[in-house]
C-alpha positions as CSV (number, residue, x, y, z in Angstrom):
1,X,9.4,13.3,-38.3
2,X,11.0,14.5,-35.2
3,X,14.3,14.2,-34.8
4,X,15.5,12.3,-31.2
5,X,18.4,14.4,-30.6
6,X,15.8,16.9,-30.0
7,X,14.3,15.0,-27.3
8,X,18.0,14.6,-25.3
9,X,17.4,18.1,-23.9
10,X,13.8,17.6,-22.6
11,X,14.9,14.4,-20.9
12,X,17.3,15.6,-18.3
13,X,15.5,17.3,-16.0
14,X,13.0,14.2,-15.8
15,X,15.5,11.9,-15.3
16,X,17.7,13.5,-12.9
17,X,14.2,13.6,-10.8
18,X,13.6,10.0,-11.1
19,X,17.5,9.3,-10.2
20,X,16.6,11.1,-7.0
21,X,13.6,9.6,-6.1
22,X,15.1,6.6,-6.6
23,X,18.2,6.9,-4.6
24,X,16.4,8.5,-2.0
25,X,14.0,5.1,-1.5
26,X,16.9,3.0,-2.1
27,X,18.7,5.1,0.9
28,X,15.4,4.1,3.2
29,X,15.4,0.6,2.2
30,X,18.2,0.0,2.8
31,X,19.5,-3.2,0.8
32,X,18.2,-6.8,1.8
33,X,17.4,-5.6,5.4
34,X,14.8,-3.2,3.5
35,X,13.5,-5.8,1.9
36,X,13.0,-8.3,4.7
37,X,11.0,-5.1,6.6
38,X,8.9,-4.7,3.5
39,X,8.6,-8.8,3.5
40,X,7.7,-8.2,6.6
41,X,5.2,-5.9,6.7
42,X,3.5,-7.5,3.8
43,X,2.7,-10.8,5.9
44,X,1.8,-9.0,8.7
45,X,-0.6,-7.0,6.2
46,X,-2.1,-10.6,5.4
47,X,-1.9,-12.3,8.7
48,X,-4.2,-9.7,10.3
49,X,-7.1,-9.9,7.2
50,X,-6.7,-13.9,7.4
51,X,-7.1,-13.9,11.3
52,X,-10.5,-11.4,11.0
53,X,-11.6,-14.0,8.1
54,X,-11.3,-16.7,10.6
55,X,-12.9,-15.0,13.6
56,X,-15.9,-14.0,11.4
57,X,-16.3,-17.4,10.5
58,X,-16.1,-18.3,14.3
59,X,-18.9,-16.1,14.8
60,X,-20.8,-17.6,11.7
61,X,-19.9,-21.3,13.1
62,X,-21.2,-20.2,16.4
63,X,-24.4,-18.8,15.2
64,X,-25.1,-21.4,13.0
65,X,-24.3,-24.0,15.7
66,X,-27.0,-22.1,18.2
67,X,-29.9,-22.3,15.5
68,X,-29.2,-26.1,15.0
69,X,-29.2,-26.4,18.9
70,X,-32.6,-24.7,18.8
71,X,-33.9,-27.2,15.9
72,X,-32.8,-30.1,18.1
73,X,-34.1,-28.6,21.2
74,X,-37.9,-28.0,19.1
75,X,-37.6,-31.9,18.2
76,X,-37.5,-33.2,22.0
């Protein structure tokens, strides 16, 4: 069985890494204003795929709407 203390050693330099890594991204967020950029970001991320969902469906409701024209037009 291996012993843990053994492991202590091989730990350090992977964990002073992390601990910079992490204080570096904490350093460019910045705290709550970080997070309400990030917030921020994120719904503009998912306003701009909802608004192209809703203009390809105004193309789709537009196309649609010409063929049914062209049905009722064919009836007259």
């Amino acid at each position: 069985m291996v012993d843990i203390n053994a492991t202590i050693p091989l730990l350090g330099p992977i964990s002073s890494t992390v601990q910079e890594v992490l204080s570096t991204v904490s350093l460019l967020v910045g705290g709550i204003f970080g997070i309400y950029v990030i917030t921020l970001i994120v719904r503009l991320i998912f306003f701009k795929k909802i608004l192209d969902f809703y203009k390809g469906l105004n193309v789709s409701m537009k196309r649609i709407e010409a063929k049914v024209d062209k049905l009722g037009k064919k009836r007259k």
